[in-house]
Structure formats: C-alpha cells, structure tokens
C-alpha positions in Angstrom: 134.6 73.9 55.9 132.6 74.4 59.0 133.9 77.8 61.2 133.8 76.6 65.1 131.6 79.3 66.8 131.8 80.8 70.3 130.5 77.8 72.9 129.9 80.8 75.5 127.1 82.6 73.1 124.4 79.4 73.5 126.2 78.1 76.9 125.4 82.1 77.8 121.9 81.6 76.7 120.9 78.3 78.0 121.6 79.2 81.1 119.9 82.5 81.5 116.9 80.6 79.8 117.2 77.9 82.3 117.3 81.2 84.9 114.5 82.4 84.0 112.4 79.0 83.5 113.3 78.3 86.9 112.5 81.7 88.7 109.6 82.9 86.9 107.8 81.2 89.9 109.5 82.0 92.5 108.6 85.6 91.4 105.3 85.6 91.1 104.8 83.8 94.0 107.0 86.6 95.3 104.7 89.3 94.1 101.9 87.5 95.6 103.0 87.4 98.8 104.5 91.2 98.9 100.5 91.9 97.9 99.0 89.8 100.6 101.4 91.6 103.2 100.1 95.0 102.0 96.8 93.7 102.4 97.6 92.6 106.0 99.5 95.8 106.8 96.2 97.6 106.2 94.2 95.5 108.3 96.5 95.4 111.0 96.9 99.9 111.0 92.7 99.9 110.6 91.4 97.8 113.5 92.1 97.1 117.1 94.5 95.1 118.7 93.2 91.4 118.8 90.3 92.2 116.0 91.3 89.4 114.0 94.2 86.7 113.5 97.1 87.5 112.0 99.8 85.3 113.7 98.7 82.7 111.0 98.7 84.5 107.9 101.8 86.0 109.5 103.4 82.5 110.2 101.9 81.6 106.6 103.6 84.3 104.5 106.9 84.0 106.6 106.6 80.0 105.4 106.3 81.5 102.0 109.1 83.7 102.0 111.8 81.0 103.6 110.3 79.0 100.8 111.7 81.7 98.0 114.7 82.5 99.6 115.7 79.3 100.2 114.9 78.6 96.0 116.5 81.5 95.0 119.8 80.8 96.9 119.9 76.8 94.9 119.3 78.4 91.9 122.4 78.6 89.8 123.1 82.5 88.5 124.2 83.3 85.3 126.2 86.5 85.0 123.3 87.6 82.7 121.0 87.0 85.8 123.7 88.4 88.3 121.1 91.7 88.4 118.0 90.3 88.3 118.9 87.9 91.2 119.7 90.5 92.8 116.9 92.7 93.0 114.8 89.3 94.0 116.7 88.4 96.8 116.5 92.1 97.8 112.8 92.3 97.6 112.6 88.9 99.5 114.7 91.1 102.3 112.3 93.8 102.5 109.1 91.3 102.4 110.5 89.8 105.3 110.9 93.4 107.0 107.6 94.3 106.4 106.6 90.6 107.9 108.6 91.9 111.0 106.7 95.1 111.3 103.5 93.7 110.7 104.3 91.7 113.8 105.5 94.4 116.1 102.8 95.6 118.0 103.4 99.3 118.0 101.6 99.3 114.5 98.4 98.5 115.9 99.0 101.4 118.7 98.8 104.0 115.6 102.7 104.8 116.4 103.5 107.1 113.2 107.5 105.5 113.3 106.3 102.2 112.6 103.7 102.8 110.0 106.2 104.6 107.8 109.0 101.9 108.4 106.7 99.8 107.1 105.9 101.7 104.0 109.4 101.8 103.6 109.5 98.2 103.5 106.5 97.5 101.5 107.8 100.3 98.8 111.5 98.8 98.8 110.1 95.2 98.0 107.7 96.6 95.2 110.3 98.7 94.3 112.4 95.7 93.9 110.4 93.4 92.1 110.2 96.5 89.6 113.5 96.4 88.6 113.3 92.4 88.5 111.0 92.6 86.2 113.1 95.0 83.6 116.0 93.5 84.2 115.6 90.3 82.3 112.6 89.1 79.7 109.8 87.1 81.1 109.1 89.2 84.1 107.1 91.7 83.0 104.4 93.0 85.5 101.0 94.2 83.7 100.3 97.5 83.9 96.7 97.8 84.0 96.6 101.8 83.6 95.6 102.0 79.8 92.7 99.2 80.6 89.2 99.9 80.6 89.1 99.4 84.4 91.0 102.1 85.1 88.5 104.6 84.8 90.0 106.1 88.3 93.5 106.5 87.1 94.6 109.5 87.6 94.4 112.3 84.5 97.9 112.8 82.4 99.6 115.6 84.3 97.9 115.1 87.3 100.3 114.1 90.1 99.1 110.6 92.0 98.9 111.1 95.8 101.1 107.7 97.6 99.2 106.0 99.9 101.2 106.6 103.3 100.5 104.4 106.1 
C-alpha cells in the first residue's frame, strides 16, 4: 500500500525552482546595470562637467532598474526565496542610490562627501548581489581570480588596496 508523502516537500520545491527560473534574469540584468553604473561613476569623477552625456545613460539605467524592481515585486516568493529576494530588492535600492549620486552634480565638483556616498552605494549593491548569489543555487557569480587572466591578481597574503572614489 502506497504511504501519502508530504505535498509541501515538491510544492516547496517547485516553487523555489519556479523562483529561481524566473529571477535568474532579473539578476543578471541586475549585475549588468550595477556594472554599467560603476563604469559611469568613474567617468562622471574623471572629466569635467558637460564632457560627455550622461542624462541618457542615466535616464537608461534608471528605465532599467524600474524595470527589475517592478519584476521582482510580481514575482511570487517562496519562503525558501524569502532571503534571496531580499538581498535583490536591496541591491536594486542601492543601484538606484548610486543612479541618484551619479546625477547630483557635486560629484563632478570633486566634493570628497559625494564620492564616498557613492562608493557606499556602489559597494552595498555589489555587496548585495553577493549574498544573492549564495543564498540560493543558480546565482553563482564567476570568480575569475584562479584564471589565466588574472595575472595582476594580487599575491596570497598580500592585502588588495579598494578602489575609493
């Protein structure tokens, strides 16, 4: 005679796979956009005020970001995915802080209080998308310090200098 098993164990899982299915997109479109925001953040600190356009990569990334939030509030959370979720929405927070920053016009004016709130920001939503990616299988980020690249990596027991902005 059959024994009836737990429904929660494959309910459970189904829905943490549909979880992660559904927001393995979201973050590495997330990643993407925390990367092009660094990349603007340096070339907004290194050159003069009206050097180049930012408003539209600015208005592009802030698109982007509404985009993420807005997916990552529909999607349904499992309470396996409570964390995860979590640290997304979290790092979507601080990308959109960063955004702010980028757009106040004190960091082009080499203002030291500015530059490190946006470090701050930048290092929160990298930070975040850290834990995202330990806290549930399928979001792992490649580390690319063992490869043969990575020639410039720092020696073992030497301590890495942060890039401060």
């Amino acid at each position: 005679m059959p024994m009836a098993t737990k429904p929660s164990d494959t309910t459970h899982g189904d829905a943490a796979l549909a979880y992660v299915v559904a927001c393995q997109p979201l973050h590495e479109r997330l990643r993407d956009v925390v990367t092009q925001l660094g990349g603007l953040s340096l070339m907004t600190m290194l050159r003069r005020e009206g050097a180049f356009d930012r408003e539209t990569p600015l208005r592009l990334v802030r698109e982007a970001l509404g985009n993420i939030g807005e997916a990552l509030r529909a999607l349904p959370v499992p309470h396996r995915a409570a964390h995860h979720h979590h640290h997304m929405t979290e790092a979507c927070r601080a990308a959109a802080g960063a955004a702010d920053l980028i757009a106040d016009r004190r960091l082009t004016g080499n203002e030291e209080a500015a530059r490190l709130a946006l470090s701050r920001e930048l290092r929160a939503a990298t930070d975040h998308l850290r834990f995202a990616s330990r806290a549930l299988p399928g979001f792992e980020m490649v580390d690319l310090t063992q490869s043969c690249c990575a020639v410039h990596a720092a020696a073992p027991g030497t301590e890495a200098t942060e890039l401060r902005f």
